[in-house]
N, C-alpha and C positions, 0 to 999 in steps of 0.2 A: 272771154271772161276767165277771171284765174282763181281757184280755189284749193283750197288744201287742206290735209287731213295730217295725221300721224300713224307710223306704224313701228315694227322693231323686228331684226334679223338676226342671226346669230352666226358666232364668232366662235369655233370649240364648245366653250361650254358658257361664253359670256355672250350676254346680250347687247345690242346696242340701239337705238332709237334711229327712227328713219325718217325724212318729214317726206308726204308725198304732195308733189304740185303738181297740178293738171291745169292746161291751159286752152283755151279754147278758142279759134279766131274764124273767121270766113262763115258763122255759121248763119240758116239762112232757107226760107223753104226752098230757093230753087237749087241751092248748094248738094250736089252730090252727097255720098255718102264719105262719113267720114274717115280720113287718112289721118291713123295713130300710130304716131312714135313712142319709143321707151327709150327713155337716156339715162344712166348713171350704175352702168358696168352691169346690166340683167344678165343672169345667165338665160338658156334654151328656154327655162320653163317659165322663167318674168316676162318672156319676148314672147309666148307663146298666150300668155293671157288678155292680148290681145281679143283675140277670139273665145276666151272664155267669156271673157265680160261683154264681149257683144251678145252672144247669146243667153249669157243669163240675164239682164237687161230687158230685151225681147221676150223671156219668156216670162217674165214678173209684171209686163204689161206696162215697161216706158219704152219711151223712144232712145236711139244712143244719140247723142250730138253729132253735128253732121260738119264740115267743115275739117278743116287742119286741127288735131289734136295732139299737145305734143305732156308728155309725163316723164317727170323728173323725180329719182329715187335719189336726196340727197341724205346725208355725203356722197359727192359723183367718185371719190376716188376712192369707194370701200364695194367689194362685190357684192350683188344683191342675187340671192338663189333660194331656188324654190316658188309654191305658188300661193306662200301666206299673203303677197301684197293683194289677191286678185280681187277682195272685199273692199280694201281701201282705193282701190283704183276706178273701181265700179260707181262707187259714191260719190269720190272725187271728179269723173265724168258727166256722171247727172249733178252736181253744185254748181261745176262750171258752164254746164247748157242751161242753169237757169230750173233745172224739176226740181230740185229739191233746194233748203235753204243751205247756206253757206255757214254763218257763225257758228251752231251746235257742231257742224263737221271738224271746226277750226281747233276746237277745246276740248277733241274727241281722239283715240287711237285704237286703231282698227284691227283687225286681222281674221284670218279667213280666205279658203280657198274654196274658188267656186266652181261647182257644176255647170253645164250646159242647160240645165232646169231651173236652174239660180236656187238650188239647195246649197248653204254655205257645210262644208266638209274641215274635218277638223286639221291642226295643223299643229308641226313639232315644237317643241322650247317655249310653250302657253306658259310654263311655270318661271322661268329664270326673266322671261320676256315680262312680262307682268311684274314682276318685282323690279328689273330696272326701269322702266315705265313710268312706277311708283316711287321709286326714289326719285326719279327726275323734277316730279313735280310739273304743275301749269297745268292740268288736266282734267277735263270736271268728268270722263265716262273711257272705259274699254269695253267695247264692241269685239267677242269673242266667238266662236262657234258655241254649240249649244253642249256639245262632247268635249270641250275644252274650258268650260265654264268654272265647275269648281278647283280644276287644279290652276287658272289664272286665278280666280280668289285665294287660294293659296300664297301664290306668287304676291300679291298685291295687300293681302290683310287690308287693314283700315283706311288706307292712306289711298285709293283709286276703287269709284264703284265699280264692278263688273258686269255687261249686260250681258245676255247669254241671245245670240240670233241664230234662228231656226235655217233663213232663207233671206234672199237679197230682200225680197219685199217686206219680209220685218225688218230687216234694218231699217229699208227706207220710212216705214213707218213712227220708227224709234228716233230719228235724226227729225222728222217732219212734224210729230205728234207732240215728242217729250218720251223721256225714258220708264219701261216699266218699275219694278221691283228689284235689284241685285241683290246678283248671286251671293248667298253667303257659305265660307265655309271654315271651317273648325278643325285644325291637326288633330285636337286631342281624339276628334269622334274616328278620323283614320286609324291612330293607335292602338284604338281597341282590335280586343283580337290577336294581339302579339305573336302569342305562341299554339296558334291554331295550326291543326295540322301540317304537324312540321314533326319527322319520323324521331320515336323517341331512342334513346339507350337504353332503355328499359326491353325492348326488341333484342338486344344482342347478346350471343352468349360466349361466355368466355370475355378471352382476352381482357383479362385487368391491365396489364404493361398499357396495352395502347388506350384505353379508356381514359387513364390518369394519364398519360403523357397530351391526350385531347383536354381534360380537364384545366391542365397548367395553362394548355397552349390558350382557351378560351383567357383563363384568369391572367396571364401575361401579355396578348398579344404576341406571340411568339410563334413564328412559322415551325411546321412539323411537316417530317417524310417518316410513314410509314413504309417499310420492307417487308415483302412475304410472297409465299407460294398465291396461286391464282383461285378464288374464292375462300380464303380466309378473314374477307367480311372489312379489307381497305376502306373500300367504295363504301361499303353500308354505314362505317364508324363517320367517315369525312363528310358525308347527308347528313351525320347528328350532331354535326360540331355548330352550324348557327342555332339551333336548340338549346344551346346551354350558355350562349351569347346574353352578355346583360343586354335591355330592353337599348334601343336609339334613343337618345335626347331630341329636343325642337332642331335643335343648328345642324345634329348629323341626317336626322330626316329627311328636313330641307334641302342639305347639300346633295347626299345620294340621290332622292330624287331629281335633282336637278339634272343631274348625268343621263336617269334615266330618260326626262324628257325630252330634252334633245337629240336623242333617239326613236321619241315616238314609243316607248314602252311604256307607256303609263296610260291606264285604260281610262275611260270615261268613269267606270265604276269602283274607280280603284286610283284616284289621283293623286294618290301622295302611296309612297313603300312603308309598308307599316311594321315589315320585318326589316332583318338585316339581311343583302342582297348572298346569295350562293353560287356563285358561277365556275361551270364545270366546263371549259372549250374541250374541241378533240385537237390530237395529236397535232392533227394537219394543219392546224392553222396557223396562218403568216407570222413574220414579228410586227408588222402593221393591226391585222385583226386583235395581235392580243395587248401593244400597247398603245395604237391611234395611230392616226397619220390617215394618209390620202391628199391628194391634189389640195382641197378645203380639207386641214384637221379635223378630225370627229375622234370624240374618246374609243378604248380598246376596251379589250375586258379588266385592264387591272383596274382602269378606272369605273367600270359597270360592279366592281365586289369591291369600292370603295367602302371603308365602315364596313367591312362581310369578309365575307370567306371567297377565297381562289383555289378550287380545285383541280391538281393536274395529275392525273393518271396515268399509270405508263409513260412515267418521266421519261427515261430515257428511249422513247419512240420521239419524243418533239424536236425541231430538229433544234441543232446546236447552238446557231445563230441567232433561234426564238428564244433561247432560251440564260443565252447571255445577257439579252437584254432587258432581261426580270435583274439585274443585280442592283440600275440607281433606282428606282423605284422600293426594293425590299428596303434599301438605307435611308431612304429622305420622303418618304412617302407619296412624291410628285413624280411625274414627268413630263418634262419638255421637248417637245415633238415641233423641229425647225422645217420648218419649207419654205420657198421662195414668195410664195403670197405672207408670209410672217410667222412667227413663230406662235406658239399657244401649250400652255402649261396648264394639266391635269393631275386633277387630285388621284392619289392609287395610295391607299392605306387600308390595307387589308392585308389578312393572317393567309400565309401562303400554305396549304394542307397538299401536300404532295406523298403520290403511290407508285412504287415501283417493284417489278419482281427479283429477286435475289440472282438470279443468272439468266442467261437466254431460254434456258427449256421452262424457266419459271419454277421448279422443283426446289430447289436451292439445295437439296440434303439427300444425301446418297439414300436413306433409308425410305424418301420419296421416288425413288425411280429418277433422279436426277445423273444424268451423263454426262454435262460439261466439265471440259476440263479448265482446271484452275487458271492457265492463261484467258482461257474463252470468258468465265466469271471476272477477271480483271476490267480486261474489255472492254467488257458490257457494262460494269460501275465507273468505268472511265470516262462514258458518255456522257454524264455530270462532272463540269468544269470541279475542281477543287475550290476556287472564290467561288461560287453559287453553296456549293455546300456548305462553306464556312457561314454564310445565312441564313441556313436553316437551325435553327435552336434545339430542335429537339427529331431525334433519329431513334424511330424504336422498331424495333423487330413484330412483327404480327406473327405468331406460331401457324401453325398447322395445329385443328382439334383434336384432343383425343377422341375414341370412341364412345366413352361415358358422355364428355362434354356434347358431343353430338345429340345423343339422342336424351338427353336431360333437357329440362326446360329453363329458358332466360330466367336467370337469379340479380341480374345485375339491377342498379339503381336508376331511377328514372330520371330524366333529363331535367326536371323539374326540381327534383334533390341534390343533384349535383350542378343548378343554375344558382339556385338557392347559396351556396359555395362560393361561386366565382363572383357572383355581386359584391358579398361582404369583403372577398380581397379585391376585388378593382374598388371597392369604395376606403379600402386602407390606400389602396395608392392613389386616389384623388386626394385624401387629407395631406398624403406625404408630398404630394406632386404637381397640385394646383397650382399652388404660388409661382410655378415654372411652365406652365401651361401645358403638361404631358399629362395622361392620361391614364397611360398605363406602363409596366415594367421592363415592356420592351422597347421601349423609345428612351431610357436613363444614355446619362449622356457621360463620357470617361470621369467625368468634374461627379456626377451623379453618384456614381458607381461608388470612388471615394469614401463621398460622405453615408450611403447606406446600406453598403455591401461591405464594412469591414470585418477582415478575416478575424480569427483566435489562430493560434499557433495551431490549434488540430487540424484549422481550415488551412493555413499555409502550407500544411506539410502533404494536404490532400491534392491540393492542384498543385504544387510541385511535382509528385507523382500523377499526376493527368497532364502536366505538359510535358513531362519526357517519356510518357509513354505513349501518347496521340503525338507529338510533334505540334501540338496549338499555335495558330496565329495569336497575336495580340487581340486579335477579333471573335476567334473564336473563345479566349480565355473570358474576354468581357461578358458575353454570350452566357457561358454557362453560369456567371455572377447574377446575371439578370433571371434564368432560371429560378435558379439557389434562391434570389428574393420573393420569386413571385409564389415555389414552394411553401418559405417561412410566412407570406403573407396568409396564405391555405390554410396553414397550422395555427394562425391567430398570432403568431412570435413577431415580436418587434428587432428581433437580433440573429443574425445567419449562426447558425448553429453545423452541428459537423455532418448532422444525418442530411440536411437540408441540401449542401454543398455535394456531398457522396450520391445521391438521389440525380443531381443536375449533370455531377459527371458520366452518371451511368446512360442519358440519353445521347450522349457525342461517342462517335463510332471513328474508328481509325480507315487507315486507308488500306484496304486488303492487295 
């Protein structure tokens, strides 16, 4: 007998629908126990479920079908991994032996990985899976784990109820019965909470330069490297840069989260990101860990601080070849990650906050006990390609405290008054910038620049002298243009002005 269910696998970061058939023949009290196949490219642990579902099955108190069993995970020519099918396969086995009914299974899509107790366990990409699910259409129920429940309602909104199953035996109840109650659930109630504990600027003392050059970079979108001796409070300022982050919209919510789930980051109690993500890798890590790839694509970290911040400390410790391949991603916000099973394109649009020490002893300044010699300080800022740096917008120095500033108490403004700030200018660059579908000042495009970045002859004559005394690429002159606007957008000014422009030059740093 042949019955079938629905289920959906993922693809990077896309979902796609999977029909599953289960067929059953030879069955029969005097029939042996049954021989089951998996056909349609399982990897270890689809082939392996097998024997999960036979024991969970048994321990739920049915019999498994006995006879030739054979299960097809179509499309047979796309790889099926992991052990989200072991729920749909389990039901699909009892419809086709005849336990349980067939047509609620038909108009139903499953998912769920089983224990040997027949406890259904949760399983990755609930959110993105659930939403293509939902657009597909034809579908009267999804049948989720009970830990994956409201982030598939999420995924799904109005358009596909969500059942939430404890254990195989309530499924089987739910497919035999009739469905209980779905799940329902609500972005806006995730949202709450935004800026809960999340370390303020109000903590830090000193350092105005780097404060305001954090300030611009939240209001622009604009990657920032901080430079300075070792505890001069890098680390601490680049922890408070998503704190002063205007709030996510529904669509970037959605989208980050998506990333996260497919990952398996997104808790039961916690199914949707309600902040903007911060990720901080070490040194050591691959150019795959930081932007995707493996055998099966899976996103990196630029695409986990998609919409957030990308923290990298001790620049120049990562190594060279990690680090060249942060340049298409800083420029087009994606990247595409080719291997021989296909290729797969991730979102990475996020403010690259980058720290590093001024020379190898980290001193940077004679009057610090600093020894290196000026070839050795060459160097070591050599480590960073010159294109890399030309992407970073803003380059400020972090002092060293004096001894007042030390032992006085934080004066500075809290994250709250200076978020306050950076909304009212990203919401001048949404009125200026809708209609082209950017967002913010660091994504203006040469055509852009043009029409809202035009000089006065004070301003010509300013970056005239900035580009013959830095050497500026074309790229990096646009850069400080983009600056200069998101400055004048701070100040409430609808027109680049000269201080604005002198302000943007003074964060681009030449080549020592």
């Amino acid at each position: 007998m042949l019955a079938k269910t629905f289920s959906a696998a993922v693809i990077g970061i896309d979902a796609y629908p999977v029909e599953i058939e289960v067929n059953v023949t030879g069955a029969g009290a005097n029939v042996p126990e049954s021989m089951v196949s998996i056909v349609g490219l399982p990897d270890a642990a689809v082939k392996e479920s097998r024997d999960r579902v036979r024991s969970a099955i048994l321990s739920s108190g049915m019999v498994p079908p006995r006879g030739s069993t054979v299960v097809n995970l179509a499309p047979a020519d796309l790889r099926k991994e992991g052990a989200a099918f072991d729920l749909g396969i389990a039901l699909g086995m009892l419809a086709a032996s005849g336990s349980i009914p067939k047509e609620p299974l038909a108009v139903a899509a499953v998912l769920g990985e089983l224990a040997l107790d027949g406890t259904v366990r949760p399983v990755r990409g609930a959110l993105p899976i659930a939403a293509r699910l939902a657009e597909n259409g034809g579908l009267e129920a999804l049948l989720v784990p009970a830990a994956n429940a409201e982030e598939a309602a999420l995924g799904a909104g109005e358009s596909l109820p969500v059942y939430p199953v404890a254990n195989l035996r309530d499924a089987i109840d739910q497919i035999s019965r009739g469905y209980g109650q779905p799940c329902r659930a609500s972005i806006a109630e995730y949202q709450a909470g935004l800026q809960e504990n999340i370390p303020d600027f109000a903590d830090v003392k000193g350092q105005k330069m780097a404060r305001r050059a954090l300030e611009i970079a939240a209001a622009g979108g604009h990657n920032c490297l901080m430079i300075g001796p070792p505890g001069t409070g890098k680390s601490m300022l680049a922890m408070r840069l998503p704190g002063i982050l205007p709030p996510m919209n529904r669509a970037e919510t959605l989208e980050t989260s998506r990333i996260h789930s497919v990952l398996g980051l997104l808790s039961s109690g916690q199914p949707l990101l309600n902040r903007r993500p911060f990720r901080a890798p070490h040194h050591t890590i691959s150019d795959v860990g930081l932007i995707g790839g493996g055998r099966d694509p899976h996103p990196g970290e630029i695409s986990l601080a998609h919409n957030g911040v990308l923290f990298l400390d001790e620049l120049p410790e990562f190594k060279r070849n990690v680090l060249e391949v942060l340049r298409q991603p800083l420029e087009n916000g994606w990247i595409t990650v080719s291997r021989a099973s296909g290729n797969c394109t991730f979102p990475a649009r996020f403010i690259l906050c980058a720290a590093m020490n001024p020379c190898p002893c980290g001193r940077g300044e004679y009057e610090l006990g600093c020894t290196c010699r000026p070839e050795e300080k060459r160097r070591y800022r050599k480590k960073i390609s010159g294109p890399l740096l030309d992407r970073i917008d803003l380059q400020v120095e972090v002092r060293q405290l004096s001894e007042a500033e030390l032992l006085a108490a934080p004066d500075g403004e809290s994250s709250a008054v200076i978020r306050e700030r950076v909304i009212a200018a990203r919401r001048l660059q949404e009125e200026r910038l809708g209609r082209r579908k950017l967002y913010c000042n660091a994504q203006l495009t040469s055509r852009d620049l043009q029409e809202f970045c035009r000089l006065s002859s004070g301003g010509q004559m300013l970056m005239r002298q900035a580009i013959a005394r830095f050497k500026l690429s074309p790229r990096a002159y646009d850069r400080i243009l983009k600056v200069a606007r998101t400055i004048a957008d701070l100040a409430g000014s609808a027109s680049l002005q000269e201080e604005h422009i002198f302000e943007a030059i003074n964060y681009r740093r030449g080549e020592d």
